[in-house]
C-alpha positions as CSV (number, residue, x, y, z in Angstrom):
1,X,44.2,24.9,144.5
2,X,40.5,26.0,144.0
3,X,39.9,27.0,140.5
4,X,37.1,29.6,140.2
5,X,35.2,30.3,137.3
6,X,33.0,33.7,137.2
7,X,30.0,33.9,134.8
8,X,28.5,36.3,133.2
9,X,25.9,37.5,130.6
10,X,26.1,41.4,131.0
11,X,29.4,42.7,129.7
12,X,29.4,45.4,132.6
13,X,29.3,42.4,135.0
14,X,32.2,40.8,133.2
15,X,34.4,44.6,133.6
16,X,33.8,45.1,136.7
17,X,34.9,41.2,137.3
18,X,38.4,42.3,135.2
19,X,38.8,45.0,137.3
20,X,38.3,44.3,140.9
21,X,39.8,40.7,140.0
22,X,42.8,41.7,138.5
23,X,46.1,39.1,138.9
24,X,43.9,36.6,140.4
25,X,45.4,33.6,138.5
26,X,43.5,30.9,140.0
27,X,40.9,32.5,138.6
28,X,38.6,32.6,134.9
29,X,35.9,35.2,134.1
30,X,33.9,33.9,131.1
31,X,30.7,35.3,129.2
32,X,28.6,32.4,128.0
33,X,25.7,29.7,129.7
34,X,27.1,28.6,132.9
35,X,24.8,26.0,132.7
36,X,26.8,24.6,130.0
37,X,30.2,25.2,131.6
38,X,32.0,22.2,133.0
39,X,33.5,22.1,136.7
40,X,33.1,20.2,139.7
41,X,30.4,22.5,141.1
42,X,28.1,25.4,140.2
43,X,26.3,28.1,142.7
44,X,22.5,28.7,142.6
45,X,22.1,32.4,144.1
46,X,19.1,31.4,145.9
47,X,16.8,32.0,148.8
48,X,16.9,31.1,152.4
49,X,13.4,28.6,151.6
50,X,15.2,26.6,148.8
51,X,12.9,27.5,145.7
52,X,14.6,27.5,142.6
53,X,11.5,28.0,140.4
54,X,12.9,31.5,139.4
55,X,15.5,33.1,137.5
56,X,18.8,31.1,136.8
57,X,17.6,28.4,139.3
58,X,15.4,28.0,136.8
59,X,17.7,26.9,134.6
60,X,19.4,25.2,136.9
61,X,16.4,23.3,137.9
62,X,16.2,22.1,133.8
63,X,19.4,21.2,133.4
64,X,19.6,18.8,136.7
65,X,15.7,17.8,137.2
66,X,13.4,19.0,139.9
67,X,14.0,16.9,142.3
68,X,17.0,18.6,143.7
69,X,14.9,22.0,144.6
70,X,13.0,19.0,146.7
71,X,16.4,17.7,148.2
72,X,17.1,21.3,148.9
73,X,14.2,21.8,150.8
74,X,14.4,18.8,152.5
75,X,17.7,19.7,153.8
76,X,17.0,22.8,155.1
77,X,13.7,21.4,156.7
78,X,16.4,19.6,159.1
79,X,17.9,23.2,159.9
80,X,16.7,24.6,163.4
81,X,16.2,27.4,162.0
82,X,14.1,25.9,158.9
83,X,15.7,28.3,156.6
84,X,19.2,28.7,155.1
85,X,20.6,31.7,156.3
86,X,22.9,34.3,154.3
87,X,26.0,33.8,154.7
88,X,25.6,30.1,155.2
89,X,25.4,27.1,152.1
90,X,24.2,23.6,151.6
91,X,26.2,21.0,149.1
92,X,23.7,18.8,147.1
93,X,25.1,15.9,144.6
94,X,23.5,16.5,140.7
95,X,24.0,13.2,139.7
96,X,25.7,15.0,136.5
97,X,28.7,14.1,135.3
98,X,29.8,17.1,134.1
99,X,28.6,19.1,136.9
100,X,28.6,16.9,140.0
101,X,28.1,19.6,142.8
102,X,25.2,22.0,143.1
103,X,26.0,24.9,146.1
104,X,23.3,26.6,147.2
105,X,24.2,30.1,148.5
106,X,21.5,31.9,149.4
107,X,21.6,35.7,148.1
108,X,18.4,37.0,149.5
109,X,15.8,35.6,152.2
110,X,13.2,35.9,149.7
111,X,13.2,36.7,146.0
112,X,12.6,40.4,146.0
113,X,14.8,43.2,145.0
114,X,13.8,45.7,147.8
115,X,17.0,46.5,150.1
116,X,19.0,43.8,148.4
117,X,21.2,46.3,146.5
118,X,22.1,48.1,149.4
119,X,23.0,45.0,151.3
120,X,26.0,42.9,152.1
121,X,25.0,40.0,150.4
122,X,27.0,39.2,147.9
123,X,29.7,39.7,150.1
124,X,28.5,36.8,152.5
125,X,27.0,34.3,150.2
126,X,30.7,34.5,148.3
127,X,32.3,33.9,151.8
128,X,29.6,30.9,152.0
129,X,30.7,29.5,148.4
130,X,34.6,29.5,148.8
131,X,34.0,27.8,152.2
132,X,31.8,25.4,150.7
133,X,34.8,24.5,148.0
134,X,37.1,24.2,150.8
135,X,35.9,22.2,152.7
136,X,35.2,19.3,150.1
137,X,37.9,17.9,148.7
138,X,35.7,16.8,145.4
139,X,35.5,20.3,144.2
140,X,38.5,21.6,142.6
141,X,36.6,24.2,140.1
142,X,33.8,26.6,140.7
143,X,31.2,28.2,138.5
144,X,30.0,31.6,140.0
145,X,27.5,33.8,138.2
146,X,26.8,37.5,139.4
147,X,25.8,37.7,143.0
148,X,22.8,39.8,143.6
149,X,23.0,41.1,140.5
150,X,19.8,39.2,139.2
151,X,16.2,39.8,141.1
152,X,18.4,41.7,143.7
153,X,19.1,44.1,141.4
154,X,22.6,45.2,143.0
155,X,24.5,47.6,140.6
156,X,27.6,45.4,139.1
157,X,30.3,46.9,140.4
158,X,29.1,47.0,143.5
159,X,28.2,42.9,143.4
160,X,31.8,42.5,142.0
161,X,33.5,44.4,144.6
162,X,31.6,42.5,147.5
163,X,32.7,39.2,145.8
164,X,36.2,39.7,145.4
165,X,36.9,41.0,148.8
166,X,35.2,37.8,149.9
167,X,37.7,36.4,147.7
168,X,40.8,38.3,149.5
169,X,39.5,36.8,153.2
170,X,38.8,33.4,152.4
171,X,41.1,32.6,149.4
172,X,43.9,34.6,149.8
173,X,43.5,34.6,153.9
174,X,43.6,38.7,154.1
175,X,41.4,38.9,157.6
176,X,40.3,42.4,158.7
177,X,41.3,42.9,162.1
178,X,39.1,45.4,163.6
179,X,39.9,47.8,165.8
180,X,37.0,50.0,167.2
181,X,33.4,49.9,165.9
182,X,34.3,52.6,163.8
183,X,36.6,50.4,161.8
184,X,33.5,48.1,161.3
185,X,31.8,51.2,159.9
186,X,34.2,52.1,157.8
187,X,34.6,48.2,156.2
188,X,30.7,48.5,155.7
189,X,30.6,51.5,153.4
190,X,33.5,49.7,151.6
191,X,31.2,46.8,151.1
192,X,28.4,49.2,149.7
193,X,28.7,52.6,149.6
194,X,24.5,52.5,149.1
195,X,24.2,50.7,152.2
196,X,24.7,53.6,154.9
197,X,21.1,54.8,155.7
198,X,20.6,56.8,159.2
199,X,16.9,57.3,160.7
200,X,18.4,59.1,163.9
């Protein structure tokens, strides 16, 4: 079974994580340097273009080399789209041995924090990453840091929240089964209760 491990730096991060994760035992929430934590693959929140010049792909981009932001990009060049959509994830080998498995999970279309916290994405780039680990049969642990929660600027437990009822669908198979629109409304505010803005 998938292993996952959640990262964190901010300790309100890490509570919310204990919270909404509760009895998950496949499951480890850990403060410390993901980039130093061993498992078969790691997630870089990114962007839909593939630069990781910024934040903790930064980091990431150190502790692998450069060339995989250029991999990256030349993957998602082959997209019809030419972007890698939210909610959607590319695989990329590190070459590490410790780390052998890069997924890159796009959080936001752009880096920018305006109307990211008030999104679903966290919620979507989490379904992207458990699919990701499911469907290759080389990754049996997981190193997840704070969705959103970065340059998005999504309040914690709103990011945790999103992630572990990604978690529920994918891992644990708990499909909504909706009804009427309403019920689709009503799952929204769920996912963010920030995320409900009318203009009519």
């Amino acid at each position: 079974m998938l292993h996952i491990k959640l990262v964190y730096l901010e300790d309100e991060l890490g509570n919310s994580w204990r919270n909404d994760f509760s009895g998950c035992e496949n499951l480890s929430i850990i403060k410390g340097d993901i980039t130093k934590i061993k498992s078969d693959a790691v997630v870089s929140p990114a962007n839909s273009f593939g630069f990781m010049d910024g934040g903790l792909d930064w980091h990431l981009s150190e502790r692998f080399g450069w060339h995989l932001q250029d991999e990256l990009q030349a993957k998602i060049a082959q997209l019809d789209e030419k972007e890698l959509l939210i909610g959607k994830s590319i695989t990329l080998e590190t070459g590490d041995s410790e780390i052998p498995f890069l997924i890159s999970a796009p959080t936001m279309r752009v880096p920018m924090s305006f109307n990211i916290a008030t999104s679903v994405n966290a919620f979507l780039a989490m379904k992207a990453i458990l699919i990701a680990c499911i469907n290759n049969p080389k990754i049996e642990t997981v190193t997840i840091p704070g969705l959103c929660t970065g340059c998005g600027r999504m309040p914690f437990h709103i990011a945790s929240n999103q992630m572990f009822l990604a978690y529920d669908e994918i891992i644990n198979k708990h499909y909504k089964d909706y009804k009427t629109f309403g019920d689709t409304q009503k799952y929204q505010y769920r996912l963010n209760e920030k995320g409900l803005i009318w203009d009519y």
